[in-house]
C-alpha positions as CSV (number, residue, x, y, z in Angstrom):
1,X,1.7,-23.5,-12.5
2,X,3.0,-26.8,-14.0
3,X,3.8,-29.8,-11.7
4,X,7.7,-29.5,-11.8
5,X,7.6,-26.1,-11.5
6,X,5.2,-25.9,-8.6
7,X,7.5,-28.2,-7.0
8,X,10.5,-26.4,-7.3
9,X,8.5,-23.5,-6.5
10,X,7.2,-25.8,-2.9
11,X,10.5,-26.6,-1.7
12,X,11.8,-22.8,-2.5
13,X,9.1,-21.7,-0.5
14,X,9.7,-23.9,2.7
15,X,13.5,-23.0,2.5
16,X,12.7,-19.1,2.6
17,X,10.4,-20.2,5.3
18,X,12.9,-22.5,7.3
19,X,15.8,-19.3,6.5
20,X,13.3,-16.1,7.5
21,X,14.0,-16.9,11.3
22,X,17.9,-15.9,10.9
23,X,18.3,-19.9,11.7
24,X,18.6,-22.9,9.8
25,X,17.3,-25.4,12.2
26,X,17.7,-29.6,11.5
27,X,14.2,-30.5,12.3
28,X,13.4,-28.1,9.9
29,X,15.5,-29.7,7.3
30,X,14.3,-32.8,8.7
31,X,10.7,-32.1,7.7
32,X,11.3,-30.5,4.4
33,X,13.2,-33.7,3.3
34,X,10.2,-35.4,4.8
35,X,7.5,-33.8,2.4
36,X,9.5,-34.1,-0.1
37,X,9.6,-37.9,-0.2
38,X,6.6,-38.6,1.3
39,X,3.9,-36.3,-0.4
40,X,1.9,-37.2,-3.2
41,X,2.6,-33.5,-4.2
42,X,6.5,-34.0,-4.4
43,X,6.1,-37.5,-5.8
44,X,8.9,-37.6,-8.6
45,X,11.1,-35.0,-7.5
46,X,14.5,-35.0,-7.3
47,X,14.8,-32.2,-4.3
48,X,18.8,-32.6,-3.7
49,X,20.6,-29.9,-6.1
50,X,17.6,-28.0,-6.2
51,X,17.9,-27.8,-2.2
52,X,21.2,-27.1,-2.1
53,X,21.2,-24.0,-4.5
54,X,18.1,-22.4,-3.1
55,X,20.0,-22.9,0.6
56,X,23.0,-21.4,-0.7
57,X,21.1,-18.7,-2.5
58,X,19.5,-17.5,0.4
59,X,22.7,-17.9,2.7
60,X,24.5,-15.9,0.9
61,X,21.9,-13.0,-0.2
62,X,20.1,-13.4,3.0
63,X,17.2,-11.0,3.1
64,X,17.7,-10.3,-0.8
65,X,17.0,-13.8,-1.2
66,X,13.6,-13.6,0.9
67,X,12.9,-10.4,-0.6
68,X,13.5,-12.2,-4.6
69,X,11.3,-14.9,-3.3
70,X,8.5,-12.4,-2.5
71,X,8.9,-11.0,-5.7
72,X,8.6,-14.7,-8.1
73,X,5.8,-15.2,-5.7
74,X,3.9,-12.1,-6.3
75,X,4.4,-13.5,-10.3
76,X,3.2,-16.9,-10.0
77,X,-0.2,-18.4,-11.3
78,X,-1.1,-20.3,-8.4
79,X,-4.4,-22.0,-8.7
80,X,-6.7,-22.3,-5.3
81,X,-5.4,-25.8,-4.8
82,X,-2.1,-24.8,-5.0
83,X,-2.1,-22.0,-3.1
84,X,-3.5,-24.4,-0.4
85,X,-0.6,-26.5,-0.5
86,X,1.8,-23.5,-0.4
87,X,0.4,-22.7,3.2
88,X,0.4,-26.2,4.3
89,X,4.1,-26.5,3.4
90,X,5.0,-23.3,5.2
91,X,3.0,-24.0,8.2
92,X,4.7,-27.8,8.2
93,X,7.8,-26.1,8.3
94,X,7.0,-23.7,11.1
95,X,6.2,-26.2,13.3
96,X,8.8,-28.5,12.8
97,X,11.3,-26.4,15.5
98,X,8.4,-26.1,17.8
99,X,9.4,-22.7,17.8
100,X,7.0,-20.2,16.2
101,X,9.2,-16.8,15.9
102,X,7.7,-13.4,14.5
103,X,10.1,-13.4,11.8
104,X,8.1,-16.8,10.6
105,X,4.5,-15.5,11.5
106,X,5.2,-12.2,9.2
107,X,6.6,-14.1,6.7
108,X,3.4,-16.3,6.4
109,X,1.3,-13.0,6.1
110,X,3.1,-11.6,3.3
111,X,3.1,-14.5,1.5
C-alpha cells in the first residue's frame, strides 16, 4: 500500500479502534492526534478533514461503519511492515483510556 494511502488507511484504523468500545474517549483522541504528528509514519499528513469524516462516518453508521472497515481491510495489500504498524496503532489506541474493554480486544483479533 502506497504511503498516503496507508496513512489514511492508519488513522481509519485507530478511529474504528477508538469507536468499537461504544465510546469516543479524549485520551483516545488525544493519542491518535499524537501519532499523527509525531510519527515518522504520519510524517506529512494532513490528518484534520480526513479525521473528521471517518468520525462522522462511523458515528452515524456505527457498527456498519466497523463492519465496512473490516471489509477495505480484508482488501488491502499490507506488506509485513505495515501490518506491524497497523497493530501498534491499534494497540496505542487501546491503551490510551487505560481501559481495555472486550469490544476492543475482539476487534484487534479480527483485524
Amino acid at each position: 500500500m502506497k504511503t498516503i494511502e496507508f496513512q489514511n488507511f492508519l488513522l481509519k484504523s485507530a478511529i474504528a479502534m477508538m469507536a468499537c468500545d461504544g465510546s469516543i474517549d479524549n485520551k483516545e483522541i488525544a493519542e491518535i492526534e499524537n501519532m499523527v504528528n509525531n510519527e515518522i509514519y504520519f510524517m506529512g499528513f494532513d490528518y484534520k478533514k480526513p479525521f473528521e469524516d471517518n468520525l462522522n462516518y462511523i458515528k452515524s453508521n456505527g457498527k456498519k461503519a466497523i463492519n465496512d472497515y473490516l471489509d477495505e481491510l480484508s482488501l488491502s495489500d499490507l506488506n509485513d511492515k505495515q501490518e506491524l504498524r497497523l497493530i501498534e496503532v491499534l494497540i496505542r489506541t487501546i491503551e490510551s483510556d487505560n481501559k481495555v474493554a472486550n469490544n476492543e480486544l475482539n476487534f484487534l483479533q479480527l483485524v
